[in-house]
C-alpha positions as CSV (number, residue, x, y, z in Angstrom):
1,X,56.9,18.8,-150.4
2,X,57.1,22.1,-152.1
3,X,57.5,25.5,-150.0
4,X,54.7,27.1,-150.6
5,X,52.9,23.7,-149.1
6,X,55.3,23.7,-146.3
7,X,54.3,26.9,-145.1
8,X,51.0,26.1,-145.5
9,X,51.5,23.5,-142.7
10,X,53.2,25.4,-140.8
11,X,50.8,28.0,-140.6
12,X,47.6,25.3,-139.8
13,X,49.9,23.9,-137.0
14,X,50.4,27.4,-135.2
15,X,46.7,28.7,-135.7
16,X,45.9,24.9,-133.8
17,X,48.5,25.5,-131.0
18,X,47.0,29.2,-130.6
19,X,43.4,28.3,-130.5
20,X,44.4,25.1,-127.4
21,X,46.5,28.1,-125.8
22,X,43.2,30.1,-125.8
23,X,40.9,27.6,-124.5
24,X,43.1,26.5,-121.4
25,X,43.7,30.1,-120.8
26,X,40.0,30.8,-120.8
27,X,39.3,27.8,-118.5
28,X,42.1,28.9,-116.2
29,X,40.5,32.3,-115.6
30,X,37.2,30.4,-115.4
31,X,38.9,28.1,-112.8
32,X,41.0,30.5,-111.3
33,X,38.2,31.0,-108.0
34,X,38.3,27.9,-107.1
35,X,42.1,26.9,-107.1
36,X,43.5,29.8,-105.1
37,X,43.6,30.1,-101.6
38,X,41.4,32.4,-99.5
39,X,42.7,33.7,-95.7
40,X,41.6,32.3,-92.8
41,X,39.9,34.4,-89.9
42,X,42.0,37.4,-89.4
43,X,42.1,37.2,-85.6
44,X,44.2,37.2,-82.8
45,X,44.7,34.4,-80.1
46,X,45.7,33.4,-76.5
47,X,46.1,30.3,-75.3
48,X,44.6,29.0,-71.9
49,X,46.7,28.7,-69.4
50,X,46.9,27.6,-65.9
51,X,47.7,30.9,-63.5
52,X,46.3,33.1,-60.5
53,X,43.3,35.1,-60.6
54,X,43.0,37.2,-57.8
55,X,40.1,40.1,-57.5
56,X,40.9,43.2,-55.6
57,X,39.6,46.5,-54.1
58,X,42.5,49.1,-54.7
59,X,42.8,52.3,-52.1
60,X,45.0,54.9,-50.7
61,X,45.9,54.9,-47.3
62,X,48.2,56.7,-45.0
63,X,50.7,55.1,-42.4
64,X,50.0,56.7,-39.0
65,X,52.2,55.0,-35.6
66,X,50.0,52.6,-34.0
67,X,50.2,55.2,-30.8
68,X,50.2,58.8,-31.5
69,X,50.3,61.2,-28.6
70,X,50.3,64.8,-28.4
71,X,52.2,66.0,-25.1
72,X,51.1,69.4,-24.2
73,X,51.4,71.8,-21.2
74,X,48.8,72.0,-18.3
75,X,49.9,75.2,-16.9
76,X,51.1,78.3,-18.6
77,X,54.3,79.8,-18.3
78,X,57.9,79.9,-20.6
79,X,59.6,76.8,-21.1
80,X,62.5,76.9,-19.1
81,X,64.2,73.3,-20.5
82,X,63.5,71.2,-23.0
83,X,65.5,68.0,-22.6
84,X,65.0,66.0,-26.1
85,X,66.0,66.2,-29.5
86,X,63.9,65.4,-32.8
87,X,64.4,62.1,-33.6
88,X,65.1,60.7,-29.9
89,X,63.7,57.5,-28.4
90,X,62.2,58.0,-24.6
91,X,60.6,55.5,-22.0
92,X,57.5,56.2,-20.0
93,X,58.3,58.5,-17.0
94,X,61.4,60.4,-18.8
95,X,61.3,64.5,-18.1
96,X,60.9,66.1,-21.7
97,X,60.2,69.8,-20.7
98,X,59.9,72.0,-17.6
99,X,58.2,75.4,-17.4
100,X,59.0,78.2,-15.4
101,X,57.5,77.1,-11.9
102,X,57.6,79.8,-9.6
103,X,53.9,81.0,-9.7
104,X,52.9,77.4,-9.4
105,X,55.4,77.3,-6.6
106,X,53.7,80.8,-4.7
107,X,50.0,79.0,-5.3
108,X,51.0,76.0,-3.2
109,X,52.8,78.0,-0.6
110,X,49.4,80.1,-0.4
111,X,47.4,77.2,-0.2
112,X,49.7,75.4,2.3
113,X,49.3,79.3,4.5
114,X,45.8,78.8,4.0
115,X,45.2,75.1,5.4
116,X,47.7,76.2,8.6
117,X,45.6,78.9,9.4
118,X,41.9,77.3,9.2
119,X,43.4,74.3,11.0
120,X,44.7,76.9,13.6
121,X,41.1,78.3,14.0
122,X,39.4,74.4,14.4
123,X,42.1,74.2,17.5
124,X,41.3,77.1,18.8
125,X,37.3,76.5,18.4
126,X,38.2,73.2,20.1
127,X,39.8,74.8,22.8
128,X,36.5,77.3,23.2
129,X,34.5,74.2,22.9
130,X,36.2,72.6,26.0
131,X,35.5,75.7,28.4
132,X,32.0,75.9,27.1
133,X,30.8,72.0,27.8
134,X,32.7,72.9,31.1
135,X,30.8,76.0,32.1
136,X,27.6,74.0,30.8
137,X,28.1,71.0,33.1
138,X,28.6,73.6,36.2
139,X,25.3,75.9,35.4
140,X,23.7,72.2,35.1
141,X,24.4,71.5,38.8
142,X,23.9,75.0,39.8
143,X,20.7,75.0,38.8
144,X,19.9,71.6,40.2
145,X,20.5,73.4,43.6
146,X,18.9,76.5,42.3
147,X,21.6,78.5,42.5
148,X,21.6,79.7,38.6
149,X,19.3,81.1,36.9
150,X,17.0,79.3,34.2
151,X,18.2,81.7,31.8
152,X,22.2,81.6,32.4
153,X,21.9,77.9,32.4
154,X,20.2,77.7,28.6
155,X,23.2,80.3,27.6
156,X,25.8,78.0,28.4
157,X,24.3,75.5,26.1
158,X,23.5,77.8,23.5
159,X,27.6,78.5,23.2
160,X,28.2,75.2,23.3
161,X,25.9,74.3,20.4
162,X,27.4,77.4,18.6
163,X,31.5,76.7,19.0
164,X,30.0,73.0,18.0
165,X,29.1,74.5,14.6
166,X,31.5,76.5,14.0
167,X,34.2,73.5,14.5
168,X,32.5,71.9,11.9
169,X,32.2,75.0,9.3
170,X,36.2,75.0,10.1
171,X,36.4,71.0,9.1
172,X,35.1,71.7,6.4
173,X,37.0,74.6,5.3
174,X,40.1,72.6,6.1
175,X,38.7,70.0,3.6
176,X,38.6,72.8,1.4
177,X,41.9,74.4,1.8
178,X,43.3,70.5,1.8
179,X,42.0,70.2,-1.9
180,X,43.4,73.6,-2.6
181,X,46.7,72.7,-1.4
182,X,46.6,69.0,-3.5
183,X,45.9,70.9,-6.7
184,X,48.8,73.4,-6.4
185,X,51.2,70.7,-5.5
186,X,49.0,69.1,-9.1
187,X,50.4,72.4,-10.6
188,X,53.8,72.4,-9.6
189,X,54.1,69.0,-11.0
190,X,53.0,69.9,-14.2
191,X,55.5,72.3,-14.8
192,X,57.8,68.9,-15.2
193,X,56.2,67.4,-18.5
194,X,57.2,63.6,-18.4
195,X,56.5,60.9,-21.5
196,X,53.1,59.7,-20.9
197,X,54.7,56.4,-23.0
198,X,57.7,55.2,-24.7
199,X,58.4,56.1,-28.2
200,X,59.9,58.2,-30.7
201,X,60.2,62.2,-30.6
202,X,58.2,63.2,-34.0
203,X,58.1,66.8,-33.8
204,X,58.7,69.4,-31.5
205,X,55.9,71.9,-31.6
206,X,57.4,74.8,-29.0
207,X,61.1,75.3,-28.0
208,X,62.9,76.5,-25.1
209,X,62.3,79.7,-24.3
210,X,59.0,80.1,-25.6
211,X,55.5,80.9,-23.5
212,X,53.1,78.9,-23.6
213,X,49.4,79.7,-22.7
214,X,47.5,76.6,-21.0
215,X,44.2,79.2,-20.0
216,X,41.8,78.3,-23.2
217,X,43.6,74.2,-24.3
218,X,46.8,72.5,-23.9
219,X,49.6,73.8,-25.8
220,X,51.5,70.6,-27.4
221,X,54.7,70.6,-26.9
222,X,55.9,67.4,-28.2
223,X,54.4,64.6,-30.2
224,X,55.4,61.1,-29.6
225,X,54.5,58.0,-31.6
226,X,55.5,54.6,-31.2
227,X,57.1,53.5,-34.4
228,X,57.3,49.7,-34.0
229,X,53.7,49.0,-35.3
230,X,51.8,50.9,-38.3
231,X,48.5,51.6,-38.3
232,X,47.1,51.8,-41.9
233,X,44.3,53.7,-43.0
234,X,42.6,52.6,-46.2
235,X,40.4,54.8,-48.0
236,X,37.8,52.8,-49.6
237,X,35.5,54.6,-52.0
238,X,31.7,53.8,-51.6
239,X,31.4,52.0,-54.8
240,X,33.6,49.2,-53.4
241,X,32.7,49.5,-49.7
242,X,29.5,47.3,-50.2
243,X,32.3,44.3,-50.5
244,X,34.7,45.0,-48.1
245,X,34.1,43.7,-44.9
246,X,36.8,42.7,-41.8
247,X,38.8,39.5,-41.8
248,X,39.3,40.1,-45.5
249,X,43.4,40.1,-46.4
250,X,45.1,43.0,-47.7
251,X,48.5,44.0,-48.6
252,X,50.4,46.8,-49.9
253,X,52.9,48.8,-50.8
254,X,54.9,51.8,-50.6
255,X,55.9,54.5,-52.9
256,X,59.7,54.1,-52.4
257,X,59.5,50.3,-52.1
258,X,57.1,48.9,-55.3
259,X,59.0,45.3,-55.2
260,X,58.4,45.1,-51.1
261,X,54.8,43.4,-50.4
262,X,53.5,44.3,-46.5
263,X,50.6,41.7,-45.4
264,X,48.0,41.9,-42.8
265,X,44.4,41.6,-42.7
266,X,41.5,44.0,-42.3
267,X,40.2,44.6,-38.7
268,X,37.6,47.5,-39.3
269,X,36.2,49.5,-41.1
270,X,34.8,53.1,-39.4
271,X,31.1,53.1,-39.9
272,X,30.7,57.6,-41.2
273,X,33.2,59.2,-43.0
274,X,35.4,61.7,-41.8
275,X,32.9,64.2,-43.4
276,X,30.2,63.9,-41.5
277,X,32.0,66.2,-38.8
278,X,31.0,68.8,-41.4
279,X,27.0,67.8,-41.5
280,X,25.1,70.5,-41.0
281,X,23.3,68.8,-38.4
282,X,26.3,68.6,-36.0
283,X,28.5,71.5,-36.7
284,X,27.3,74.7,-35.7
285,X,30.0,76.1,-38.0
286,X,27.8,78.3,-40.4
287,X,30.3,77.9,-43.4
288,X,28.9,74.0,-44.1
289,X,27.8,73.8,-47.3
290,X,25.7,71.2,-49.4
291,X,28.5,71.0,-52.0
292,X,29.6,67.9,-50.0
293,X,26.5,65.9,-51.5
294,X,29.1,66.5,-54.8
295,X,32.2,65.1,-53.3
296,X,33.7,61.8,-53.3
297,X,32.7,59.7,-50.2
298,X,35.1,57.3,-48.6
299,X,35.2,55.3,-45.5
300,X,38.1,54.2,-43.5
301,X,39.3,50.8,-43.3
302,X,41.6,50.1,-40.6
303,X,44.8,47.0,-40.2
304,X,48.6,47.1,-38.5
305,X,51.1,45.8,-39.9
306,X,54.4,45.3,-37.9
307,X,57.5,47.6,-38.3
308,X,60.4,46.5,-36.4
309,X,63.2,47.8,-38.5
310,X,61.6,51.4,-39.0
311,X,61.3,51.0,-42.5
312,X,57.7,52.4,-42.5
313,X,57.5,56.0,-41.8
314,X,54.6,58.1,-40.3
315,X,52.2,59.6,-43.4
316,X,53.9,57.4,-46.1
317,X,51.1,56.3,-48.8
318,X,50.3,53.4,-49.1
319,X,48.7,51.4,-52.3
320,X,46.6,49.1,-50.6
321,X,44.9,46.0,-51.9
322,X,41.8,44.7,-50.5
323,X,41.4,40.9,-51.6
324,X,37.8,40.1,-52.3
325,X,38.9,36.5,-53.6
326,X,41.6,34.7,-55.3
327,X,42.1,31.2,-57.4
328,X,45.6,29.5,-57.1
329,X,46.7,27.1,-60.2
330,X,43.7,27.3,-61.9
331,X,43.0,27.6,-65.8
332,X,42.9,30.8,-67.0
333,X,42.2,33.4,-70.2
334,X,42.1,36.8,-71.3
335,X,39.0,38.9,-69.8
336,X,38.8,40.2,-73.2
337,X,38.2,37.0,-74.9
338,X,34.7,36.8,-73.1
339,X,31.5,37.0,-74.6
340,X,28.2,38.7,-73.1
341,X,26.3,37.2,-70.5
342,X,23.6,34.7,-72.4
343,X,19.8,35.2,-71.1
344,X,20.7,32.2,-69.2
345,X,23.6,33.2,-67.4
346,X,25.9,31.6,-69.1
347,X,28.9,33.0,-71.0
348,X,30.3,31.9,-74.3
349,X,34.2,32.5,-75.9
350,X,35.4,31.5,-79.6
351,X,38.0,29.5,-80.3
352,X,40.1,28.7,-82.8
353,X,40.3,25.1,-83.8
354,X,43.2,22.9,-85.3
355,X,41.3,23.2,-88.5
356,X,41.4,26.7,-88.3
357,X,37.9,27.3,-88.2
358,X,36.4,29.6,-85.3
359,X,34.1,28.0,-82.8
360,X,31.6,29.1,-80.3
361,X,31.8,27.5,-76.8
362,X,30.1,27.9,-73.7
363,X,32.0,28.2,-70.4
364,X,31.7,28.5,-67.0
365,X,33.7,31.4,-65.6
366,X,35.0,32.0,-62.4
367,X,36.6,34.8,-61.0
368,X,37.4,37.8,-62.9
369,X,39.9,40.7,-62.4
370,X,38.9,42.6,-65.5
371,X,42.2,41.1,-66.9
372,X,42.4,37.4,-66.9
373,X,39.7,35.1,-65.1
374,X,39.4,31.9,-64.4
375,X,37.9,28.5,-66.1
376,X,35.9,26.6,-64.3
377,X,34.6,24.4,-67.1
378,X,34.2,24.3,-70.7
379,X,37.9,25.0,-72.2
380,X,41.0,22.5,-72.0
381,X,44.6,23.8,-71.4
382,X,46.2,24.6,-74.5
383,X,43.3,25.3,-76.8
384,X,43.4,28.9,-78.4
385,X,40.4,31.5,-77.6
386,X,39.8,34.4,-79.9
387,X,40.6,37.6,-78.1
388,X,40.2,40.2,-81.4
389,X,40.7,41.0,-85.0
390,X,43.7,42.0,-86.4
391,X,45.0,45.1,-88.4
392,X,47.3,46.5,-90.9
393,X,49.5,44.6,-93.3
394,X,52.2,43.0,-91.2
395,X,49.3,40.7,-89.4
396,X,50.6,37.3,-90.0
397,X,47.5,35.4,-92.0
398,X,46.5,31.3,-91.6
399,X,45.8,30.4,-95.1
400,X,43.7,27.4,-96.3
401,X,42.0,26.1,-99.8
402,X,38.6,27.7,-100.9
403,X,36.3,24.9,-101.8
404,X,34.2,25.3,-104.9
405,X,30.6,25.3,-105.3
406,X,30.5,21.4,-105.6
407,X,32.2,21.2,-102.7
408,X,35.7,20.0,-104.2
C-alpha cells in the first residue's frame, strides 16, 4: 500500500476511535447521577443504654446545730468571770459566767429583814390575841352575874375580832415578804449563769468586764449549740414545693466536700415562709412594703443528718437534692433525642437503622431528668436514636448508593 493510502487509513481509524471516545464520554456524564454515591442523613447518634434516671428538686440550705441556745443574763450588772473559752465543750449544770452580785445580795438581805419583822408583828398580834380572848371570857362571866356592863362586855369581843384580823392581814403579808425573799435568793442565783445543756461554746457575745443591762431583754452572753446532729434547712422555691412532700429522700453536699454524699430524708416542711413576719397584716412595723409580692418565695424544708466527727459546721451551705423519683438498671437515652408529646400522649424518637435509613418510633417514656430518661417500652438496648444534625466539614458522613429512577 502506497503512503498517501496509508495515511488515509490512519486518519479514518483515529476519527472512529474519537467519535466511540465521544459517545461513552457523553453517556458517562449522562450516567454520572446515578453511579455516584449520595450521603446518608447527616445526624448525630446515641446509643440506648441501660443506666439510672433519677429526678430531683435542687435547693440551698444552711447547716444550723440540731440545738441552738442563746445563754443570756437575767439580772443586770458587770461580768465579774467568765469561765469558758470559744471553742470549749460544757455539760449541763457547768458555771460559764458570774455577774457582779452584791445588789442582788442587799435585795435578799432586805427581803429576809422584811419577812423577820412582819413575822415579829403576827407574834406579837398573837400574843394581843391571847389577852384579848382572856379578858373576853372574864367580861362573859361577869356579866352573867351582872357585874359588867353590857357595853364593856361587847368591847372585849370587838378587840378580839379586831387583833383576829389583823393576824391575818400579817399572814398574809408574811406570804408576801416570803415570795419577796424567794425571788431575791432567784436573783442571786442568776448572777451564776450555768449551761442550760451540753454542747459546744459557739460564740461569745460579752466578755469579762463588761455591763450588761437585763432591764428591757436578756443580754446573751454565750451561745451554745450541740454539734453532734445537723439540722438542715432546705430552701425550696415555690415552683417545686407543689412536689415536695415529707418522707421523700434527700442528700447533699458541701462546698468544701463535692465527692462526700450526706443522706437523710425529709421530715417537714414549714407551712409560710419566713416572710410572712413582714406581712403587713402582722407587723406593725410601718416600713413593710408591697415590693415583696416581687420577691422570690421559698419555704423551708427541714431533715438531720448525723455529725459525729464534726465535719459539718454551723451555716455551711449545703446543695441539697430532693428526690422526687428514681429508676435503677433501667434502659435509658438522651432527653434530647425525644420527640413532642403526640395528641395521644404518646412520644415518638428516630432512629437510625442498620440500613442507615432514619426511622420514626413510638415509645413509652418513663422518668425524665431533663438529661437522660428512661425506656419503658418501644426501644431495644443497642439501637441508635437520633439526637441532632451535624455541622461543619469534619462531621464524619455514612455514605450509600443513589438509586436511579428505575429503581437500579
Amino acid at each position: 500500500m502506497s503512503a498517501p493510502a496509508r495515511k488515509r487509513s490512519l486518519g479514518r481509524r483515529i476519527g472512529v476511535a474519537l467519535v466511540v471516545l465521544a459517545v461513552i464520554a457523553a453517556a458517562a456524564w449522562f450516567a454520572r447521577p446515578y453511579l455516584v454515591e449520595e450521603e446518608a442523613p447527616d445526624v448525630m447518634t446515641a446509643p440506648v443504654r441501660r443506666g439510672d434516671v433519677e429526678v430531683t428538686v435542687l435547693a440551698s440550705g444552711t447547716l444550723r446545730p440540731a440545738k441552738l441556745v442563746a445563754v443570756g443574763a437575767q439580772v443586770s450588772g458587770r461580768i465579774t468571770a467568765l469561765h469558758v473559752a470559744l471553742g470549749d465543750t460544757v455539760t449541763e449544770g457547768d458555771l460559764i459566767a458570774e455577774i457582779d452580785s452584791v445588789t442582788q445580795e442587799n435585795a435578799l438581805r432586805t427581803a429576809e429583814a422584811t419577812l423577820a419583822n412582819v413575822r415579829a408583828q403576827k407574834v406579837e398580834k398573837e400574843a394581843t390575841l391571847t389577852l384579848n380572848r382572856q379578858s373576853l371570857e372574864r367580861q362573859r362571866r361577869m356579866l352573867a352575874q351582872q357585874a359588867t356592863s353590857q357595853a364593856d362586855f361587847e368591847s372585849a369581843e370587838a378587840a378580839v375580832k379586831t387583833t383576829e384580823a389583823q393576824i391575818d392581814a400579817l399572814a398574809a403579808q408574811v406570804v408576801e415578804a416570803e415570795v419577796a425573799v424567794e425571788t431575791a435568793r432567784a436573783n442571786l442565783g442568776y448572777t451564776r449563769i450555768t449551761a442550760p445543756m451540753g454542747g459546744t461554746v459557739l460564740a461569745i457575745v460579752n466578755q469579762e468586764g463588761q455591763t450588761v443591762n437585763a432591764a428591757q431583754s436578756a443580754p446573751t452572753i454565750v451561745v451554745l449549740g450541740q454539734l453532734d446532729s445537723m439540722k438542715v434547712e432546705a430552701e425550696i422555691s415555690e415552683a417545686d414545693i407543689v412536689n415536695v412532700k415529707p418522707g421523700q429522700p434527700v442528700y447533699f453536699t458541701i462546698v468544701g466536700d463535692l465527692d462526700t454524699r450526706y443522706d437523710a430524708v425529709l421530715e417537714s416542711i414549714e407551712p409560710a415562709p419566713d416572710s410572712i413576719v413582714n406581712d403587713p397584716a402582722i407587723s406593725s412595723s410601718s416600713s413593710s412594703t408591697s415590693s415583696s409580692s416581687t420577691e422570690a418565695i421559698y419555704y423551708n424544708g427541714i431533715f438531720h443528718v448525723p455529725n459525729p466527727d464534726g465535719h459539718l459546721r454551723t451555716y455551711m451551705t449545703a446543695e441539697v437534692h430532693i428526690v422526687l423519683g428514681a429508676a435503677r438498671d433501667v434502659l435509658t437515652i438522651p432527653a434530647v433525642a425525644i420527640g413532642p408529646r403526640d395528641a395521644d400522649g404518646s412520644r415518638t424518637v428516630d432512629v437510625l437503622e442498620t440500613d442507615g435509613e432514619v426511622a420514626t418510633r413510638k415509645v413509652e417514656i418513663g422518668l425524665n431528668d431533663k438529661s437522660v430518661a428512661e425506656v419503658r417500652s418501644g426501644l431495644e438496648e443497642g439501637a441508635r436514636v437520633v439526637t441532632g444534625t451535624r455541622s461543619g466539614e469534619t462531621a464524619t458522613r455514612e455514605r450509600r448508593p443513589r438509586r436511579g429512577p428505575m429503581g437500579f
